[in-house]
Every structure is written in C-alpha cells, then in structure tokens.
C-alpha positions in Angstrom: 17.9 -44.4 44.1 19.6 -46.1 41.6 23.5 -47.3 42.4 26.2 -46.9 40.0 28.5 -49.7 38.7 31.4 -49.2 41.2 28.6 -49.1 44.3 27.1 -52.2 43.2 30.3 -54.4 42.9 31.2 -52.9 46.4 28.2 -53.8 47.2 28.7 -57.8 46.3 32.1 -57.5 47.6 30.9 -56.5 51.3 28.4 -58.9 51.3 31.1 -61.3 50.4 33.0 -60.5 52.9 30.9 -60.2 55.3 30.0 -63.9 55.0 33.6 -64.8 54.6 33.7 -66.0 51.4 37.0 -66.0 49.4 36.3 -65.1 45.8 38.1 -64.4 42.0 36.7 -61.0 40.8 37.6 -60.8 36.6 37.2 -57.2 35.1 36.5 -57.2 31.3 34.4 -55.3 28.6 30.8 -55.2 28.9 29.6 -58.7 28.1 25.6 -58.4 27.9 25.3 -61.7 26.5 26.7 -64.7 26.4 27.5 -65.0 23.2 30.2 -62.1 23.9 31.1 -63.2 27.0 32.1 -66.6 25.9 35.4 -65.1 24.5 36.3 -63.6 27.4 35.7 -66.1 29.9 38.5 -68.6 28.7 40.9 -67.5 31.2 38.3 -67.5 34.0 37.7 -70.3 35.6 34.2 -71.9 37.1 30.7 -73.1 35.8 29.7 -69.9 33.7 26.0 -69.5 34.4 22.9 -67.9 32.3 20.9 -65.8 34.6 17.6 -65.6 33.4 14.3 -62.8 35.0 10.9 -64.4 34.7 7.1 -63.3 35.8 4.1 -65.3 36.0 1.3 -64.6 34.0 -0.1 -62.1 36.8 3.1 -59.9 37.3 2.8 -60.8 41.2 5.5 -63.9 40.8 9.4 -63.2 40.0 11.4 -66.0 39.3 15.2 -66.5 38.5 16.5 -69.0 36.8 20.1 -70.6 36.8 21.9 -72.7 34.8 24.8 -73.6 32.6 25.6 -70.9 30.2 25.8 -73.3 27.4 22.3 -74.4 28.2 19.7 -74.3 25.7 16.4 -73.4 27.3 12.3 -73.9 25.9 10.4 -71.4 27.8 7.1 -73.5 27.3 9.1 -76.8 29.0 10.4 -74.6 31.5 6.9 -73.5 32.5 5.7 -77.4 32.9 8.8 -78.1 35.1 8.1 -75.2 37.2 4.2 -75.2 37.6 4.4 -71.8 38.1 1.7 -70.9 34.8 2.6 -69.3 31.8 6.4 -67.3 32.4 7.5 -64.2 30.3 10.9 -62.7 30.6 10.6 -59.9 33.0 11.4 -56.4 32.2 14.2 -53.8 32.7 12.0 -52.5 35.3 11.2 -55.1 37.0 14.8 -56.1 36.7 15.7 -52.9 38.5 13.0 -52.7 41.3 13.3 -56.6 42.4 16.8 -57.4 41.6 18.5 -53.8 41.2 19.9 -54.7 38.2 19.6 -53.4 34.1 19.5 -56.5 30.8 23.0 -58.2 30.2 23.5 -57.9 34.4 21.1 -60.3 36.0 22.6 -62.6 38.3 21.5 -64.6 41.7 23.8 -61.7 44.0 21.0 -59.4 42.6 19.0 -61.0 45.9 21.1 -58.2 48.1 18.3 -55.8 46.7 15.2 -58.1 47.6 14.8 -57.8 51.2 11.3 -59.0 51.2 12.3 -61.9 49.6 9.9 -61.6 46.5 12.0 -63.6 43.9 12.3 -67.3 43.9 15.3 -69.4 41.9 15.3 -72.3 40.2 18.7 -73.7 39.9 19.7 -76.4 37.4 20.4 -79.3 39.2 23.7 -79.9 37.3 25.1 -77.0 39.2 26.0 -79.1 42.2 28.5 -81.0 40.1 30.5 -77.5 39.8 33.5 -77.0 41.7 32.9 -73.0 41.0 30.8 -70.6 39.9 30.6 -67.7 38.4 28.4 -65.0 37.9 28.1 -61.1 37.1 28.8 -58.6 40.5 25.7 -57.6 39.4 27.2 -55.3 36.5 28.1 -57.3 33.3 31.8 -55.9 33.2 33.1 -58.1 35.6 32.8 -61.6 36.6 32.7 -63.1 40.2 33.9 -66.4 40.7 32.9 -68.3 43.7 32.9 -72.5 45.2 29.6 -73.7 45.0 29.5 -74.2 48.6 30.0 -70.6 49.2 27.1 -70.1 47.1 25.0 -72.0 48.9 25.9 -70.4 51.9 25.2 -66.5 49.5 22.0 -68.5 49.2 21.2 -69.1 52.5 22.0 -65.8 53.4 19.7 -63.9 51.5 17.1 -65.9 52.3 15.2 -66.2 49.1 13.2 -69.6 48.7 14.6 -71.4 46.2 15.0 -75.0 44.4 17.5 -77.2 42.5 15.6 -79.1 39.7 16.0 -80.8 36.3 15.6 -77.5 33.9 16.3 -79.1 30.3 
C-alpha cells in the first residue's frame, strides 16, 4: 500500500522522535532535482546531500549512495570504488518497493521501509566534516535538517550495513 506525502513525513517525524532526535523540518515547492532545489535551500542550513538508487548488474544488490549535492559523480569510477560490478541507477519501482519512495524523493530515511535490510549505503566520507545534514522526509517538498551525529544514530537504527568511503 502505497503512503501518501503527509503519511510519509509523519512517518520520518515519529521515527525521529522516537529516537530523540531534534530536527529543522523546511516546507518548499517540489524540488526533484538539485538543480531546483539549490534556490531554495539558501535559507536552510546543513550539508545538502545527493541521494542517489543503484543496482548491481543482477538486480539482487541495492545500493544508496550519499554525498555532497555539489558533487560531481562518474558512475564507471564509482563502480571501481565500490567493487560491487557494473551499477545502474535503479528504477521507480525499485525505488518504491525497497525504499518506499518515487524519483526526485530518494533519501537515506527511505531505510524506515527496508526492514530486511536489503539496501546498503555508501556515504562520502567528507560528510563527517558536516555539522548538519539535510535530506528529503522522504517526499521532495520538504527538507529535513539533522546534526550528523543524529544521523549516525538514524543510521544505526535502521540497521542497514553501510560504509563511509572516498566517492570522487
């Protein structure tokens, strides 16, 4: 059953608060990439993040990746720096059944809808420098905005394997 916009922010704000974490919440048009979004996001602050939906060659591997939204990314070095094989951007549907989220609204709080744990991330290692973050409530008209450490603890929660390394 799919969830509509309103459920899945209240979605990301229970989890939230469930875990205790304080958080900025930013409403604003829909920004589905980021491009658009980078004239909206001057009065919000944090590391603004590109969210990005891999699958290995196979279709049995799901990977998302994080980094800096100013972050230019070759998907062929990506592949060598992950070992995972050849990577293809993953579709809408795929997007939906492992992350529970449509194009232009992929982000790491996505993870709430993979119980099983089937998607890895791969984080940019420059992300530890950040103060904050900030990422879609899993709908792309409103931004989230939370410390890094309370990431890690989101993270840690969900329980997803996942890795900070050197991405560009």
């Amino acid at each position: 059953m799919k969830l509509s916009d309103e459920e899945k922010i209240s979605a990301v704000k229970a989890k939230l608060k469930e875990l205790s974490i304080e958080y900025g919440f930013h409403t604003h048009p829909p920004l589905p990439t980021i491009e658009i979004a980078r004239e909206y996001w001057r009065d919000v602050p944090g590391t603004h993040c590109k969210n990005l939906f891999f699958r290995n060659h196979k279709g049995d591997r799901h990977y998302l990746v994080i980094l800096e939204s100013s972050t230019e990314l070759n998907i062929h070095d990506l592949e060598k720096r992950l070992k995972q094989g050849k990577l293809s951007f993953a579709s809408a549907e795929r997007m939906e059944r492992w992350l529970g989220v449509q194009p232009g609204s992929v982000s790491p709080f996505g993870l709430i809808n993979d119980p099983g744990r089937h998607v890895k991330l791969f984080l940019d290692q420059k992300l530890t420098n950040a103060q904050q973050l900030a990422f879609h409530p899993n709908v792309n008209t409103a931004t989230v905005v939370i410390s890094y450490s309370d990431f890690i603890k989101f993270l840690e929660s969900c329980g997803n394997e996942y890795e900070f390394t050197a991405l560009v």
